[in-house]
DRENPA-3360 file (N, C-alpha, C; in nm, 2 decimals, always signed):
BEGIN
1 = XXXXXXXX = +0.11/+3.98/+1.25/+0.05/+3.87/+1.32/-0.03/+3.78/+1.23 ~ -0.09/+3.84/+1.13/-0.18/+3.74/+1.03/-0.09/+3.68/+0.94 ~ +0.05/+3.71/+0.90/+0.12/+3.64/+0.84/+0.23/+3.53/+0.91 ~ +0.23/+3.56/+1.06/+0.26/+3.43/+1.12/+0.21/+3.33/+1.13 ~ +0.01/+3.41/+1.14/-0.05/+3.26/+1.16/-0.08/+3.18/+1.03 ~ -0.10/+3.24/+0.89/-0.04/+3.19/+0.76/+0.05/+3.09/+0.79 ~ +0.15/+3.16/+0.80/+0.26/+3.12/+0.81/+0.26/+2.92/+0.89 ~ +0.23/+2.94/+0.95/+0.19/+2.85/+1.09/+0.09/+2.73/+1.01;
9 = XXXXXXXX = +0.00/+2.78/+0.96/-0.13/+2.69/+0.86/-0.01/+2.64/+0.78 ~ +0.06/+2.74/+0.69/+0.15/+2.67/+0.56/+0.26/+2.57/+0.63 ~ +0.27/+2.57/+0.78/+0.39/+2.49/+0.79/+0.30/+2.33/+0.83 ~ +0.18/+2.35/+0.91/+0.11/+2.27/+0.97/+0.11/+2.18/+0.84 ~ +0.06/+2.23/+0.73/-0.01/+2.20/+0.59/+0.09/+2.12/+0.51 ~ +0.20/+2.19/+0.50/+0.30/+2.08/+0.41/+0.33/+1.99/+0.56 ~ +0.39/+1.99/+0.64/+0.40/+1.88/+0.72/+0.35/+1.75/+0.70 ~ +0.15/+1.81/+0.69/+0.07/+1.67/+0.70/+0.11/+1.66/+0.55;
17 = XXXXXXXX = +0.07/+1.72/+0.44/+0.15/+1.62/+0.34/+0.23/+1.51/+0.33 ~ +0.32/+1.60/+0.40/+0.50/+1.50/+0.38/+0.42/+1.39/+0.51 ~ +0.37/+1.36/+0.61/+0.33/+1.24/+0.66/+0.26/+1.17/+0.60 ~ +0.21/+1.22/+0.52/+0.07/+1.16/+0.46/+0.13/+1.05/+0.33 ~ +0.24/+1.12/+0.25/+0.28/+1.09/+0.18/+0.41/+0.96/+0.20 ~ +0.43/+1.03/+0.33/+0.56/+0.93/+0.36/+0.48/+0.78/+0.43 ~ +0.37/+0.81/+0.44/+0.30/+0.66/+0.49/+0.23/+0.60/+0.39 ~ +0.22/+0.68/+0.25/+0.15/+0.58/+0.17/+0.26/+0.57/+0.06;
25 = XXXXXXXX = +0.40/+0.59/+0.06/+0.50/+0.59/-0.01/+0.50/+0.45/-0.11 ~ +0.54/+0.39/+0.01/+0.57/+0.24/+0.04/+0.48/+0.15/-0.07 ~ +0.30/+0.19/-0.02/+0.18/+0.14/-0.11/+0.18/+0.14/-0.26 ~ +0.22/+0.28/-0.30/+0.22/+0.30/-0.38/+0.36/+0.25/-0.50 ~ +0.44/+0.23/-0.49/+0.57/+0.19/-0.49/+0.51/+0.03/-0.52 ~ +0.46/-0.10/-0.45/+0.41/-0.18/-0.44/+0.31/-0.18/-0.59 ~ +0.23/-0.08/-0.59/+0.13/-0.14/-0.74/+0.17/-0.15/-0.83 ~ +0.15/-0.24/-0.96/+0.14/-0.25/-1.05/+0.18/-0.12/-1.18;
33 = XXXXXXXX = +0.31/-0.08/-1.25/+0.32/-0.02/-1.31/+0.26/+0.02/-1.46 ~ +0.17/-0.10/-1.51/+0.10/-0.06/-1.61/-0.06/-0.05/-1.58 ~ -0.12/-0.04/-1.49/-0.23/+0.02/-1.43/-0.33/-0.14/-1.40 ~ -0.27/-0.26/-1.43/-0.37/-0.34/-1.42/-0.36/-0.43/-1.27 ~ -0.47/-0.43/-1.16/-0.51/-0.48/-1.07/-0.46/-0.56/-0.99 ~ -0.45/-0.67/-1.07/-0.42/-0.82/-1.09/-0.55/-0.90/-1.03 ~ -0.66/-0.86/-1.07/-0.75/-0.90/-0.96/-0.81/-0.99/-1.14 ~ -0.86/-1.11/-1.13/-0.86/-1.13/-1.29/-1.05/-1.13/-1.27;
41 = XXXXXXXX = -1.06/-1.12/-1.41/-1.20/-1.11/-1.40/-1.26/-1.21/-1.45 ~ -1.35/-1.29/-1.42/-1.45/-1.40/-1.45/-1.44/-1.38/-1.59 ~ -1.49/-1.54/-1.65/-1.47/-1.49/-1.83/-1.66/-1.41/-1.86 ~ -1.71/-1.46/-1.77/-1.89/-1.46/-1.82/-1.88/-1.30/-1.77 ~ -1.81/-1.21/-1.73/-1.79/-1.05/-1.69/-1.69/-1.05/-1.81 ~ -1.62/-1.07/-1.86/-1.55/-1.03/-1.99/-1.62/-1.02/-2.11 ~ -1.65/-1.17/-2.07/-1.79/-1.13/-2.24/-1.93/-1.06/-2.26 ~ -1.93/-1.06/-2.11/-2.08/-0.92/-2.09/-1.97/-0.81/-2.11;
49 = XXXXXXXX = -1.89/-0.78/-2.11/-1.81/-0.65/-2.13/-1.78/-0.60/-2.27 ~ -1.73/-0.74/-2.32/-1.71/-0.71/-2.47/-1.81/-0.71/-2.54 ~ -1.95/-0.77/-2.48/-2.10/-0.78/-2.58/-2.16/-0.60/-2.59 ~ -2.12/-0.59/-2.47/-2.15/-0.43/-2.43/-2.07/-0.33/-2.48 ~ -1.97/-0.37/-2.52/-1.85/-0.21/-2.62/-1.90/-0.26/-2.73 ~ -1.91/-0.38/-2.79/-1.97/-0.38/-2.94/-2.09/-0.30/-2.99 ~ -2.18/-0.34/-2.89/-2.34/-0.29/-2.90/-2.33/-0.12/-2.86 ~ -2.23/-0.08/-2.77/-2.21/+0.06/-2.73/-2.17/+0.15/-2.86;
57 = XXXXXXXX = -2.05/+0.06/-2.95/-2.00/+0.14/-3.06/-2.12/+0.18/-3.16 ~ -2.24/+0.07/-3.21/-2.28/+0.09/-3.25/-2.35/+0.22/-3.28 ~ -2.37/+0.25/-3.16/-2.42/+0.37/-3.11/-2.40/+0.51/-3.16 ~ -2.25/+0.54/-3.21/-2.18/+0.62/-3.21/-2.16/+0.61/-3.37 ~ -2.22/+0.55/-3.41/-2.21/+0.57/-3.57/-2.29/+0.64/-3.64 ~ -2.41/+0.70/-3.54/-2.47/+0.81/-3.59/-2.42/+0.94/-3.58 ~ -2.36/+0.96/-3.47/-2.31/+1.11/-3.46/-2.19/+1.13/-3.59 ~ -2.11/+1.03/-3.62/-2.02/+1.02/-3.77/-2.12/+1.07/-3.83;
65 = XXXXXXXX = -2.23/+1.00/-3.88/-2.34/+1.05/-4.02/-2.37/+1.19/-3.99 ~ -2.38/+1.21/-3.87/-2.41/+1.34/-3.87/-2.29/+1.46/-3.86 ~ -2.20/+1.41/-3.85/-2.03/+1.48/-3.88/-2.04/+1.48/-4.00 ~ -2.06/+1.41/-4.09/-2.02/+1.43/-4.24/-2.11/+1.49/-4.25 ~ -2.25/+1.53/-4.24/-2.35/+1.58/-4.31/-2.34/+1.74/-4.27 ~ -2.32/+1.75/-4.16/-2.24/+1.88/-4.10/-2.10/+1.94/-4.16 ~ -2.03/+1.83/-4.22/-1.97/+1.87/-4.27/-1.97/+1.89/-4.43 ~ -2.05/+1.81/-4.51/-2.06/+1.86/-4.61/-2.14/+1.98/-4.62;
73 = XXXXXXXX = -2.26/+2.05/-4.56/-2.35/+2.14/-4.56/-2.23/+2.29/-4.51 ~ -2.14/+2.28/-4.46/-2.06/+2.40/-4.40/-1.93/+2.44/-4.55 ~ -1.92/+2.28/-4.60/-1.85/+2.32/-4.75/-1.94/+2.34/-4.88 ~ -2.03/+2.30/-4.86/-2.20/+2.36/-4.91/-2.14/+2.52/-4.91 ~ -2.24/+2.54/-4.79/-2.24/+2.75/-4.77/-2.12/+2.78/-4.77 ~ -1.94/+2.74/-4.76/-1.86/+2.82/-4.76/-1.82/+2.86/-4.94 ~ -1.86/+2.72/-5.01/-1.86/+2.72/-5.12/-1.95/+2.84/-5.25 ~ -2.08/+2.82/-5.19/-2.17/+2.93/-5.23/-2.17/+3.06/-5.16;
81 = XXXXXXXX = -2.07/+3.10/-5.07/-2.06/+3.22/-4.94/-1.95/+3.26/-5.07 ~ -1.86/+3.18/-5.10/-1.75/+3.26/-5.22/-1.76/+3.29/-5.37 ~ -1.88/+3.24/-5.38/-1.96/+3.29/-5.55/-2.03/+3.36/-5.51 ~ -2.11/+3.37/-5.41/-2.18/+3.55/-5.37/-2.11/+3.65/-5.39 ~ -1.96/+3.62/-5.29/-1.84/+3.71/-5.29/-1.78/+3.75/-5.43 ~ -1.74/+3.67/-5.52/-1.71/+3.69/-5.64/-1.84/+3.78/-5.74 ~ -1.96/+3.71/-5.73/-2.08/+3.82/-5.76/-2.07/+3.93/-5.72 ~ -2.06/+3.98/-5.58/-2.07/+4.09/-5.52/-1.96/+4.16/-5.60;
89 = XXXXXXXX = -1.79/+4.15/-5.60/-1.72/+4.19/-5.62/-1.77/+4.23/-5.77 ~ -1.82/+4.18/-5.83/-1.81/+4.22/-6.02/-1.97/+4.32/-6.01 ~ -2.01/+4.28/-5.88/-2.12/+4.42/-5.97/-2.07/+4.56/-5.89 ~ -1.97/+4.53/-5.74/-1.93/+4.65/-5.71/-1.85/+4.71/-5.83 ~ -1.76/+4.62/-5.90/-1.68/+4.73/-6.02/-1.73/+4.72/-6.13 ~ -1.83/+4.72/-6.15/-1.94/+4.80/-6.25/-2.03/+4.88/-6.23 ~ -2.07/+4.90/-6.14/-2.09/+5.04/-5.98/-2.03/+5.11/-6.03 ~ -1.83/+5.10/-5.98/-1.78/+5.19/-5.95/-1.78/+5.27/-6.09;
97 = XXXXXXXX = -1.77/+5.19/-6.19/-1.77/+5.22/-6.33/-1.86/+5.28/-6.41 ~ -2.01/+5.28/-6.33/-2.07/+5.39/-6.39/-2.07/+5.50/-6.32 ~ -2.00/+5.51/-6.19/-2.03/+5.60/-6.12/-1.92/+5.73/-6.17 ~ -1.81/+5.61/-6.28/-1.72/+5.73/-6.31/-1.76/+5.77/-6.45 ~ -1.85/+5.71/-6.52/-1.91/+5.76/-6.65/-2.01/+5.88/-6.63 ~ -2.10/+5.90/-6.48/-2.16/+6.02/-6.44/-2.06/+6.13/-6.45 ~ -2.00/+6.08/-6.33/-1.88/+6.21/-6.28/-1.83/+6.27/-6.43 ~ -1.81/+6.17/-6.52/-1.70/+6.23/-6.66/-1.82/+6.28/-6.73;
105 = XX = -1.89/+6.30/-6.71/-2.05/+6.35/-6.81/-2.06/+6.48/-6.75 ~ -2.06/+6.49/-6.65/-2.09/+6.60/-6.56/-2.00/+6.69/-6.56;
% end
């Protein structure tokens, strides 16, 4: 019984789609295939538009300074994280090297 009435919803369901769709077919088909309006825009709204992406980029020039500086500080520490590593490595095999000059004494 509960998969009839499913059943019933899913058929209700695609139906209104396919009406829904078959009545805005048409509209859609009608617009504009590179996305523009045609509705044209005043030039005094173009150049408040382009004064405002100029003045907006500016904006965005700080987060770059702070990309590079983020990024030099990460090749900073990975830089000095692999001379620790090479440190580390040369005093573990001189470690290991006295540990085998005990053992041979002993």
């Amino acid at each position: 019984m509960i998969q009839l009435i499913a059943f019933i919803i899913f058929l209700l369901s695609l139906a209104g789609i396919v009406f829904i769709l078959g009545k805005k077919a048409p509209i859609l088909v009608k617009l504009p295939q590179n996305g523009h309006h045609g509705i044209k825009k005043p030039d005094v709204l173009f150049k408040l538009e382009q004064k405002i992406k100029e003045h907006h980029f500016h904006l965005f020039k700080r987060p770059m300074w702070l990309q590079k500086l983020l990024s030099f500080i990460k090749i900073f520490i990975l830089r000095s994280e692999r001379k620790i590593d090479h440190l580390l490595q040369g005093i573990r095999k001189k470690v290991q090297q006295a540990d085998k000059e005990i053992k041979k004494k002993k």
